[in-house]
VEXMAR-835558 format. One record per residue (C-alpha): y, x, z. Coordinates in nm, 4 decimals. Each point is the difference from the previous one (the first is absolute). Layout:
N
<Y->Y X->X Z->Z>
...
//
This chain:
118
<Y->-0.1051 X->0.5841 Z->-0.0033>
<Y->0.3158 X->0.1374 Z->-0.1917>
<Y->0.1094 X->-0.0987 Z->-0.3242>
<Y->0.1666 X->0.3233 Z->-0.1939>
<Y->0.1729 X->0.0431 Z->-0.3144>
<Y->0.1297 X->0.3719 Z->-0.1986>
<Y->0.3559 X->0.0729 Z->-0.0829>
<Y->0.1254 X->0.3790 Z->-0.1175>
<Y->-0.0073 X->0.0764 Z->0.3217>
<Y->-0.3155 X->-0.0715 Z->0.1141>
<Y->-0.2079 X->-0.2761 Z->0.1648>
<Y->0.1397 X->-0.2823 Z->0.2593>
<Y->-0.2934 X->-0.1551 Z->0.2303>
<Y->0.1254 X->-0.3331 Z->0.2085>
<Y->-0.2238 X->-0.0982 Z->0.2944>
<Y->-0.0535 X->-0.3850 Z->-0.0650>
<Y->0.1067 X->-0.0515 Z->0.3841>
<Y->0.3386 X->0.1153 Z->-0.1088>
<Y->-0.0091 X->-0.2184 Z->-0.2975>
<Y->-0.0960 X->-0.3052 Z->0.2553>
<Y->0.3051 X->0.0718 Z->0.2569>
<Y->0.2187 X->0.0017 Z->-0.2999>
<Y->-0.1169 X->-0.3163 Z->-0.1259>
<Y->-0.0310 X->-0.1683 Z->0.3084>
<Y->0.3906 X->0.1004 Z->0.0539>
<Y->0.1050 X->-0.1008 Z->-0.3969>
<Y->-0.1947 X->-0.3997 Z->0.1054>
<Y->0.1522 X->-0.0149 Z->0.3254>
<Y->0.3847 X->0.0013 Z->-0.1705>
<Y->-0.0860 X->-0.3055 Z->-0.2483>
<Y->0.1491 X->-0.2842 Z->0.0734>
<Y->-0.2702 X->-0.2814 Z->0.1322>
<Y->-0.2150 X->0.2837 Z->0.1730>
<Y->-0.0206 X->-0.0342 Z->0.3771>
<Y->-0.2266 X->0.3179 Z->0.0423>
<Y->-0.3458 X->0.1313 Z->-0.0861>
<Y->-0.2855 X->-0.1491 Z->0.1566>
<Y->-0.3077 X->0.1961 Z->0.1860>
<Y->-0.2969 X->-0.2521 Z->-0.0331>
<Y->-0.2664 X->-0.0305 Z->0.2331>
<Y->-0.3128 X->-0.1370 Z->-0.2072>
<Y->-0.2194 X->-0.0491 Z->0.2591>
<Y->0.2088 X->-0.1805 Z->0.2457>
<Y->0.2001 X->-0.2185 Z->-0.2810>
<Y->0.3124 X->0.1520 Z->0.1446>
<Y->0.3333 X->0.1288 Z->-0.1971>
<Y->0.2620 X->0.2132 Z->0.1617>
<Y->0.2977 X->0.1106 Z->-0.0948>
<Y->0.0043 X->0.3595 Z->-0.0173>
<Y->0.3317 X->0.2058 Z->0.1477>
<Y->0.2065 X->0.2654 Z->-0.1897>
<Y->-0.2268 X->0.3164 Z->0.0564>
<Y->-0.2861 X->-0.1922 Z->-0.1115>
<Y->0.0732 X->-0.1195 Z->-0.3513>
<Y->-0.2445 X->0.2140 Z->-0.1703>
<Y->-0.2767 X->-0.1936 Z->0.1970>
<Y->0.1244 X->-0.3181 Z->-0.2476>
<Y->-0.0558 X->0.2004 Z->-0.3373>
<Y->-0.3264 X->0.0759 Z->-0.1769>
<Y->0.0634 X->0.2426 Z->-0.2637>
<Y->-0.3188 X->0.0978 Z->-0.2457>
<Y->0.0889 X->0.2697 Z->-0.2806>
<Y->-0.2718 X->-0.0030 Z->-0.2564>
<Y->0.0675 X->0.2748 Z->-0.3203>
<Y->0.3632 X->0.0701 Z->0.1341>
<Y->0.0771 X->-0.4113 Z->-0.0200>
<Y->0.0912 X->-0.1607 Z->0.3491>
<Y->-0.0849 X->-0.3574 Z->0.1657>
<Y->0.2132 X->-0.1288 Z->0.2444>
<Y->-0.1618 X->-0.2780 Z->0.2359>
<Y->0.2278 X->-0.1690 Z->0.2295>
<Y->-0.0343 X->-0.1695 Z->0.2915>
<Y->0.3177 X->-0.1592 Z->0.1312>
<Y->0.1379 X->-0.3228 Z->0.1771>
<Y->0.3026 X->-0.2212 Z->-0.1620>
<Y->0.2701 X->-0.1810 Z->0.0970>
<Y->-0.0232 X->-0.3350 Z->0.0483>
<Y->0.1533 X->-0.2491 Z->-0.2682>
<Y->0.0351 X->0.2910 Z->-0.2729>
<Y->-0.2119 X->-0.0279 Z->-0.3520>
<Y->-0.3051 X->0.2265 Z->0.0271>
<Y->-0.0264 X->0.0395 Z->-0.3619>
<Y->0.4166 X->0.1071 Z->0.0020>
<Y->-0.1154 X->0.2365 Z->0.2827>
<Y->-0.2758 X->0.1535 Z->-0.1234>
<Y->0.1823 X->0.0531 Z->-0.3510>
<Y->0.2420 X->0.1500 Z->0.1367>
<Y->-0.2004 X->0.2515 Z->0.2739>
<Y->-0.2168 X->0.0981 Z->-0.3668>
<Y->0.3537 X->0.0760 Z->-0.2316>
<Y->0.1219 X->0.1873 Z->0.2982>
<Y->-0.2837 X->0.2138 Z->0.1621>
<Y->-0.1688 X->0.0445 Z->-0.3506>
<Y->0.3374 X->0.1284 Z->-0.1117>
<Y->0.0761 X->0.2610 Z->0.3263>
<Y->-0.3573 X->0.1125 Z->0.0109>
<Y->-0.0200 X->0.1061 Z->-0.3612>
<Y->0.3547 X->0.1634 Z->0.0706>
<Y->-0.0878 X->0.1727 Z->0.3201>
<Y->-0.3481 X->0.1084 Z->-0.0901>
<Y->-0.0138 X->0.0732 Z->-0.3748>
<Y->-0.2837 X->-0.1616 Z->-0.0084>
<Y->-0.0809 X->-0.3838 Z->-0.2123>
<Y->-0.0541 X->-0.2795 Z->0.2744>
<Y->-0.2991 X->-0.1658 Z->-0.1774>
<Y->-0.0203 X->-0.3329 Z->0.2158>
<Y->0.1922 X->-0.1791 Z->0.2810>
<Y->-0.2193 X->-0.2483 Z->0.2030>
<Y->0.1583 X->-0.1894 Z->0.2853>
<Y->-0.1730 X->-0.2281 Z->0.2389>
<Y->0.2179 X->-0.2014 Z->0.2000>
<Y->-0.1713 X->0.0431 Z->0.3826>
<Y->0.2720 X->-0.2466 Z->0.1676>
<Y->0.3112 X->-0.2017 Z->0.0355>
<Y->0.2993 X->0.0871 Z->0.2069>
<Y->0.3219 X->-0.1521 Z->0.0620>
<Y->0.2747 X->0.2028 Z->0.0173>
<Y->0.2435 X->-0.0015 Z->0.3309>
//
């Protein structure tokens, strides 16, 4: 799926994989983040995903040119969720919009796990 907008000179498609990777990378630099989680439903297990795979983390639905982020990520331990998840909204709601052109709808996050941080 590709969410496209006009300008004078012409029309801009954006795969929504390249929309995830550039999400994924915007959550990964706020502060209280550990990484993005890859959840395994049936098993009950959450991993943390590496790098290359931060796209896998990111759900992103465009409906009518609008986009909805869902996150899955893990948290450091001992930091407010609510401060966290505030602040990964302002931030990748901002850069998205900015990057993409396009209005970021929704953010959902779901907090898969707790880390502490070495």
């Amino acid at each position: 799926m590709k969410g496209t907008f006009t300008n004078e000179k012409g029309e801009v498609a954006i795969d929504t994989e390249v929309i995830a990777k550039y999400a994924g990378a915007v959550a990964i630099e706020c502060i209280g983040i550990v990484g993005m989680a890859a959840s395994n439903v049936k098993e009950g297990i959450v991993s943390l995903l590496k790098k290359e795979s931060l796209s896998h983390g990111v759900t992103v639905t465009l409906n009518d040119n609008k986009l909805t982020l869902d996150f899955h990520v893990i948290v450091a331990y001992g930091v407010s969720i609510a401060a966290v998840a505030d602040n990964l909204i302002e931030n990748v709601k901002y850069k998205v919009e900015t990057f993409t052109g396009l209005p970021v709808e929704k953010v959902n996050i779901y907090v898969e796990g707790v880390r502490l941080i070495d």
